[in-house]
N, C-alpha and C positions, 0 to 999 in steps of 0.2 A: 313469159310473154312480155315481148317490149313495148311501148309505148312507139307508136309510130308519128313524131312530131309533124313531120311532115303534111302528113291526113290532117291530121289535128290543126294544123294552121288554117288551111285549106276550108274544111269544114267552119270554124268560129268564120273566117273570110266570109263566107258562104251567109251564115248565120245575123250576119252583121247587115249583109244586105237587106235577106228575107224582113228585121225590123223595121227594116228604113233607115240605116244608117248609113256613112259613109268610111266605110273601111279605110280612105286615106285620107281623111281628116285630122291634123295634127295628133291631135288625142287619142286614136284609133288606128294611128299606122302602125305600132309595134304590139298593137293590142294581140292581135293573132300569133305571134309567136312565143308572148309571158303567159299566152293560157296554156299552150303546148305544152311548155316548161312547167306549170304550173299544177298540167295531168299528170305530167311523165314522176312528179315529186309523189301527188297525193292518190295514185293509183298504184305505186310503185312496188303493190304487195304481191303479187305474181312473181316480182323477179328473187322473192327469199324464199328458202323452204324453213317455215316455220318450226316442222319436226326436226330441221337438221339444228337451228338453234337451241330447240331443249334439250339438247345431247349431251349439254355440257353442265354434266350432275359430276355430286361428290359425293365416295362413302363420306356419312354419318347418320350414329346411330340415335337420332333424334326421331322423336314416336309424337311428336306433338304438332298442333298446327303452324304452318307457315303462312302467312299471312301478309298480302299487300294491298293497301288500301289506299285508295284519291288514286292511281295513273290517270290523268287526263289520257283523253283517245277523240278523233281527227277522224271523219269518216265519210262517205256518201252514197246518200241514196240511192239505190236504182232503181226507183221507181217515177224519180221526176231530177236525178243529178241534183240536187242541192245536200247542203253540209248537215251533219247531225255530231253532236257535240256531247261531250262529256265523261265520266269517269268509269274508271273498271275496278272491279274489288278483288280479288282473286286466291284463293284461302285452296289448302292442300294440306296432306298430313302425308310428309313423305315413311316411306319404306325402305329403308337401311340408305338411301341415297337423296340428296338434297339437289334440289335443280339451282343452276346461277340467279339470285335474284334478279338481277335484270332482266334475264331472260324471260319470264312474265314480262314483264312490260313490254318485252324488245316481239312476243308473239300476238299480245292485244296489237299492238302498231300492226304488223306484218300484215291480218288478217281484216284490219278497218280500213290500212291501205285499199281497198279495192271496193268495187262499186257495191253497197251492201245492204241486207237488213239487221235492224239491230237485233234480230232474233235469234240470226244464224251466227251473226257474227257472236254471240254468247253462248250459240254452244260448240263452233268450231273452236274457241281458245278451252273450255272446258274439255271436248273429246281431246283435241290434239294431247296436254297434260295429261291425259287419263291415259290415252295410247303410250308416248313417249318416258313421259318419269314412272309410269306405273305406281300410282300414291295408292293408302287404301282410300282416298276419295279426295274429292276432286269442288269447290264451290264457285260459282263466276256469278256477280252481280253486276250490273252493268246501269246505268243512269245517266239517258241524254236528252238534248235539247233539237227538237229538229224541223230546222229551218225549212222544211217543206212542207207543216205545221204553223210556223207561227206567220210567214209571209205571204202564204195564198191560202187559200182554201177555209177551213176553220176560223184563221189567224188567232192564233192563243200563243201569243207568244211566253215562255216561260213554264212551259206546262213539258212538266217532265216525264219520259216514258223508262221505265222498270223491266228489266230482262233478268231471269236467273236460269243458272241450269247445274244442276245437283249432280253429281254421278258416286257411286259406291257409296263408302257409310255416310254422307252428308245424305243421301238421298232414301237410305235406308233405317237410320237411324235418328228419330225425333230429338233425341237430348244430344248427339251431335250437331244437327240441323240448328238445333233453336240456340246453342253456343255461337256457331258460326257467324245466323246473323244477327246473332245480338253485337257481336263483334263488330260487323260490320256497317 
């Protein structure tokens, strides 16, 4: 699903008036089209298939965890469109087959791309690696900051929200589990 800039212009146009602005006031004439630009970047996870990125595993016969920790990750709300910010952890113990490291990171982006909550969005990267590399399990920590929190409503700004989601022996297994995040 592609971003339709088009719309997108049109609409922030639209939007611009509704506050009482003047959509062609020096400031605001090109404004409608760098937000267009600006969706079509930070929504842009629709257009990857995140399962076809974790495809690209190697035999190796490593029995231990693999481990990535701090990725920053870029996301948004949908439940009021502002930013939600911060890091993903992402821990697996492969099964004869080792996934790209990048590829963590390059499927946290994929799936924050899009308009989101941070609950799903930790355990869509967890299932996908569960479905795709087939580990005997699977760990995702997630830790953000979010602007739809700190700037209206509550305003706490600074106030961190905690997501996990455990699949196979992280989830099954306490002295796996309690390794994991002490790791992390």
């Amino acid at each position: 699903m592609a971003v339709d800039t088009s719309r997108v212009e049109k609409a922030v146009r639209e939007l611009l008036l509704a506050i009482g602005e003047n959509p062609e006031r020096d400031g605001l004439l090109n404004t409608p089209k760098r937000v267009a630009q600006m969706y079509r970047e930070i929504v842009g996870g629709y257009e990857i298939d995140p399962f076809e990125v974790l495809q690209v595993q190697f035999e190796e016969d490593h029995q231990e965890m693999v481990i990535m920790r701090d990725a920053p990750f870029y996301s948004l709300c949908e439940h009021h469109l502002l930013p939600f910010f911060g890091t993903a952890h992402v821990a697996y113990i492969p099964r004869g087959k080792v996934v790209g490291i990048s590829k963590l990171a390059r499927a946290v982006d994929i799936f924050a791309k899009r308009p989101q909550v941070q609950e799903r969005l930790t355990s869509q990267v967890a299932d996908s690696i569960m479905e795709v590399v087939n580990p005997e399990g699977v760990a995702v920590v997630m830790r953000a900051e979010h602007l739809c929190m700190a700037m209206r409503g509550v305003r706490k700004p600074g106030t961190s929200i905690v997501t996990s989601a455990l699949r196979g022996v992280f989830e099954t297994s306490s002295r796996t589990r309690s390794e994991v995040l002490s790791l992390l």
